[in-house]
VMD Tcl script that draws the C-alpha trace (Angstrom):
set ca {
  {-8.09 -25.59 46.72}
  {-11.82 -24.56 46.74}
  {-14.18 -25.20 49.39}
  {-17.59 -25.03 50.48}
  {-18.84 -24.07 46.68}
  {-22.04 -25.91 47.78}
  {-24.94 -24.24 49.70}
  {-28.64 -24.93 50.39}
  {-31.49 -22.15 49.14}
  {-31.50 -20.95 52.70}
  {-27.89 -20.23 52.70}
  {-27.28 -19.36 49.43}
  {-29.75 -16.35 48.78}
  {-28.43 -14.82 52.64}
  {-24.86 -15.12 51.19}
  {-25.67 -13.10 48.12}
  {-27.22 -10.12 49.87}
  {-24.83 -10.22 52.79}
  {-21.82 -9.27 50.47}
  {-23.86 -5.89 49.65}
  {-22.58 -3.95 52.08}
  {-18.54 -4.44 50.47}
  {-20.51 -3.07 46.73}
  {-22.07 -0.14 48.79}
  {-18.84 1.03 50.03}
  {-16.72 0.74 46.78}
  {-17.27 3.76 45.16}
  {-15.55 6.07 48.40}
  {-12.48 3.01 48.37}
  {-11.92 3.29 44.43}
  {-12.41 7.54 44.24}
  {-9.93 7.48 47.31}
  {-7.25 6.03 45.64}
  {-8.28 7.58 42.84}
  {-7.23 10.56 44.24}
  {-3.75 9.13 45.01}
  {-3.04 8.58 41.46}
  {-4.41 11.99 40.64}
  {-2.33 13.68 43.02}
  {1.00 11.43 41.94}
  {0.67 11.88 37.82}
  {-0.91 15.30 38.04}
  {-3.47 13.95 36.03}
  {-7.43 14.17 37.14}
  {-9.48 10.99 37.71}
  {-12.76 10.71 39.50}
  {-15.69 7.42 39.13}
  {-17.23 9.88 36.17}
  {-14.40 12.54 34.37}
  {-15.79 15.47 31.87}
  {-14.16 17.09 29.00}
  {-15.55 19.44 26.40}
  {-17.22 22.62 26.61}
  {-19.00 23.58 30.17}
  {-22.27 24.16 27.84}
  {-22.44 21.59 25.79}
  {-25.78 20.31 24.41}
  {-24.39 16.38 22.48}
  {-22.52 14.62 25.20}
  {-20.91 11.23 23.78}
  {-20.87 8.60 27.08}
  {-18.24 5.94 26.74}
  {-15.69 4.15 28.55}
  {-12.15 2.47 27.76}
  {-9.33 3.39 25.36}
  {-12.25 5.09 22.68}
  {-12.20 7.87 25.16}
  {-8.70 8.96 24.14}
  {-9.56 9.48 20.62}
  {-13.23 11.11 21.05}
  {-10.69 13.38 23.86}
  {-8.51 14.35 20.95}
  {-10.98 14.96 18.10}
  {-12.34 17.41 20.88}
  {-9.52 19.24 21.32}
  {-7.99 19.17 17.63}
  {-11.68 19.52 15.32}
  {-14.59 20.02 17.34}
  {-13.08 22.78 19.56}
  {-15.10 25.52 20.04}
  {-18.59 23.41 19.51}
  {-21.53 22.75 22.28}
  {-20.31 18.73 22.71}
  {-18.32 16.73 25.34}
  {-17.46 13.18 26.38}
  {-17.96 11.75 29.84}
  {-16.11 9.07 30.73}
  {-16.43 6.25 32.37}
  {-14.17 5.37 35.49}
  {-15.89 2.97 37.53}
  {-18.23 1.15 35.52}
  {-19.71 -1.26 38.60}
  {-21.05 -0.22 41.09}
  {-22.54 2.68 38.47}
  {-23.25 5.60 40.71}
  {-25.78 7.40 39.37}
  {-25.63 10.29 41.50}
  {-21.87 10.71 40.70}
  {-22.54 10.80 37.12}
  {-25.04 12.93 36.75}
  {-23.31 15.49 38.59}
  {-20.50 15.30 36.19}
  {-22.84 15.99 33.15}
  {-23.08 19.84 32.31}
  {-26.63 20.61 33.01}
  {-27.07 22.05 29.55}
  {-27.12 18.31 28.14}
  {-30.15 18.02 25.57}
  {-28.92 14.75 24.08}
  {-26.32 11.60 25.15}
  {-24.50 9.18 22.93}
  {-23.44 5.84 24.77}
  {-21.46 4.04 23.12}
  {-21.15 0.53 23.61}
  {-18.25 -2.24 23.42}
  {-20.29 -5.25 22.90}
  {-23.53 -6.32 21.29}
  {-26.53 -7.76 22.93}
  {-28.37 -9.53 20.79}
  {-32.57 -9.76 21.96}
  {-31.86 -7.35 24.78}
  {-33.48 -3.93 24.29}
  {-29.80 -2.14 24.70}
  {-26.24 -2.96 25.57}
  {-25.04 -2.51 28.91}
  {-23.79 1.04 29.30}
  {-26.35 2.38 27.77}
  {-29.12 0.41 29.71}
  {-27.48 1.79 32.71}
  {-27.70 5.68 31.23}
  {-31.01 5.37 30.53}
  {-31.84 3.69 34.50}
  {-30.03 6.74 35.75}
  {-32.42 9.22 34.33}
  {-35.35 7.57 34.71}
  {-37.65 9.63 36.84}
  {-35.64 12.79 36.27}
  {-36.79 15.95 35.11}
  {-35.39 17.22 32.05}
  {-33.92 14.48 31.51}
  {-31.76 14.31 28.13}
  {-32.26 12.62 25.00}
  {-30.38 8.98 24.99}
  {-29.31 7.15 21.75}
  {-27.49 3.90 21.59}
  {-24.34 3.60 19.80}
  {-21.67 0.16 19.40}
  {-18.28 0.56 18.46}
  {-15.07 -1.36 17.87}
  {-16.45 -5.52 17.86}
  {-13.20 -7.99 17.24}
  {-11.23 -4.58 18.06}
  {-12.47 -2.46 14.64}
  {-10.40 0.38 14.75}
  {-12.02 3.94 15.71}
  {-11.15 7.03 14.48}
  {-11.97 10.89 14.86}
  {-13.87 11.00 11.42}
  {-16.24 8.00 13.28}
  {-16.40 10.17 16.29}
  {-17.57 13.27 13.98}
  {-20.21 11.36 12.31}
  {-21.44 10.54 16.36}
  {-21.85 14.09 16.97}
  {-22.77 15.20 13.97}
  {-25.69 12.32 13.79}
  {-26.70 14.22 17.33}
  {-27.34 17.45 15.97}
  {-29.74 15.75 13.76}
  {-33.77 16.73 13.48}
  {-34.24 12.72 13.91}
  {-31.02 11.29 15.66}
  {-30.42 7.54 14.12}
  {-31.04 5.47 17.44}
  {-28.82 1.93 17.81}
  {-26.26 2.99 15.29}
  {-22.73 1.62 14.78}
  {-19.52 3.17 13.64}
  {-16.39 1.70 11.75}
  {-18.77 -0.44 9.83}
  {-20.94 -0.70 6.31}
  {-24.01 -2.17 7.49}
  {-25.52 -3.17 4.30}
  {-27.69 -5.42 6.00}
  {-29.55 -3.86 9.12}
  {-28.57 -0.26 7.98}
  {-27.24 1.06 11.25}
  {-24.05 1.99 10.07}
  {-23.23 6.10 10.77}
  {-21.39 7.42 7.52}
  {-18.03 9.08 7.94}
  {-15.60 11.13 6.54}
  {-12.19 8.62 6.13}
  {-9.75 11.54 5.79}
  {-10.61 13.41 9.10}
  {-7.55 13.52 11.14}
  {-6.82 14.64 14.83}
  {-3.40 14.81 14.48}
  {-1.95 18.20 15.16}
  {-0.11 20.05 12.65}
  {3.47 18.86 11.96}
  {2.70 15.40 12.54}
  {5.17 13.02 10.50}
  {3.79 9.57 10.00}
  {5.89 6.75 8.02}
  {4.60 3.23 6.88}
  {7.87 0.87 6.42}
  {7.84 -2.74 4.17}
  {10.29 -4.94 5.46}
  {11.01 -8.70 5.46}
  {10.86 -10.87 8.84}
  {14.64 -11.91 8.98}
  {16.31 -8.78 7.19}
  {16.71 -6.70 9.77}
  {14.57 -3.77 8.58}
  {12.53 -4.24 11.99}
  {15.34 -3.74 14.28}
  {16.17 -0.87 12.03}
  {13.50 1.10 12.32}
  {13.16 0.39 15.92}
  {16.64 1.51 16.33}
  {16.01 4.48 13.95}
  {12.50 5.68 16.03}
  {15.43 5.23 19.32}
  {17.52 7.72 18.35}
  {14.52 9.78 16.87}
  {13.56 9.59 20.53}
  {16.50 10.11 22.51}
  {18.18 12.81 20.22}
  {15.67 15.01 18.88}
  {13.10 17.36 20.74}
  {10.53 15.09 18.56}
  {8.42 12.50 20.27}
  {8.43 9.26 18.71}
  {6.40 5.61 18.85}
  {6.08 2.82 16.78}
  {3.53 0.16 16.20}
}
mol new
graphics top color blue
foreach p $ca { graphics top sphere $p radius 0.5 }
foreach p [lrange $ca 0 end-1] q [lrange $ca 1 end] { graphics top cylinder $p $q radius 0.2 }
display resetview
């Protein structure tokens, strides 16, 4: 049941700022048990978590299963290079102190890349909020927009590549997509389709089978064993 949905001005606009307090003190709940899942997987996780080089100049922003693949085409094909991804944890409340601590402070220029399109708005979300947290600051960075992935568009290392690469530019294109041919507002990043961040030795397989002849459970069966038998790690899709 739901009560009470109903309130006067005078009550109403009290309400709203008297649940502030409970946003204020979110950050120190979540980045508490944060640190309870760090400390159980062995695996880091703060509000804001940095990977790349400690001096890296083109920092790519994002948040959400993207940063898995922008991690790998790191650590497989841009090793070595001045670039790094920060990624997003806790995306509200956005604490800006927290994340600009977590940027190296040799950032020149930031690529946010966005989940969503916001048509009339002067930005999408994430980056709106990237730009808010350096305004005012000194030396502050460079801060293009980028959109990725809309009705789940696949995104790959070689779209990742063309983010960084589009940084190092004299003229960085500003509001850009990836994973896309924008023939008709021209914001599309061009990308090299063969880039791959899979390591070397990497076996992948692409099976035709009928619904009803069993080649499904086969294969299942067959990645199993694969799995269970083998030193090889194995997944199917």
């Amino acid at each position: 049941m739901t009560r009470g949905t109903a309130q006067n001005p005078d009550i109403f606009f009290q309400a709203r700022e008297a649940a502030q307090p409970y946003y204020d003190r979110l950050p120190g709940i979540v980045a508490e048990e944060l640190a309870k899942v760090s400390k159980a997987t062995g695996r880091k996780y703060h509000l804001f978590d940095y990977v790349g080089a400690r001096d890296a100049e083109s920092v790519i922003v994002a948040m959400g299963s993207v940063c898995e693949t922008i991690d790998e085409t790191l650590e497989n094909i841009l090793k070595g290079k001045k670039v790094g991804l920060l990624k997003v944890r806790l995306y509200r409340p956005f604490v800006e102190d927290a994340f600009r601590k977590a940027l190296p402070k040799t950032v020149k220029r930031i690529a946010v890349l966005d989940r969503t399109k916001e048509p009339g708005a002067p930005g999408d979300p994430l980056y709106l909020d990237v730009k808010a947290a350096f305004y005012g600051q000194k030396n502050a960075p460079e801060i293009f927009a980028g959109r990725y992935g809309l009705g789940s568009n696949d995104t790959t290392p070689g779209q990742i590549v063309s983010v960084y690469d589009n940084l190092a530019k004299r003229r960085p294109k500003d509001h850009f997509t990836i994973g896309i041919e924008d023939d008709v507002n021209g914001s599309s990043l061009p990308y090299d389709t063969k880039v791959s961040a899979e390591p070397a030795g990497t076996i992948m397989c692409k099976f035709w089978g009928l619904g009803s002849d069993g080649t499904v459970g086969a294969n299942k069966t067959a990645i199993k064993i694969i799995g269970d038998h083998t030193n090889l790690y194995a997944q199917g899709y």
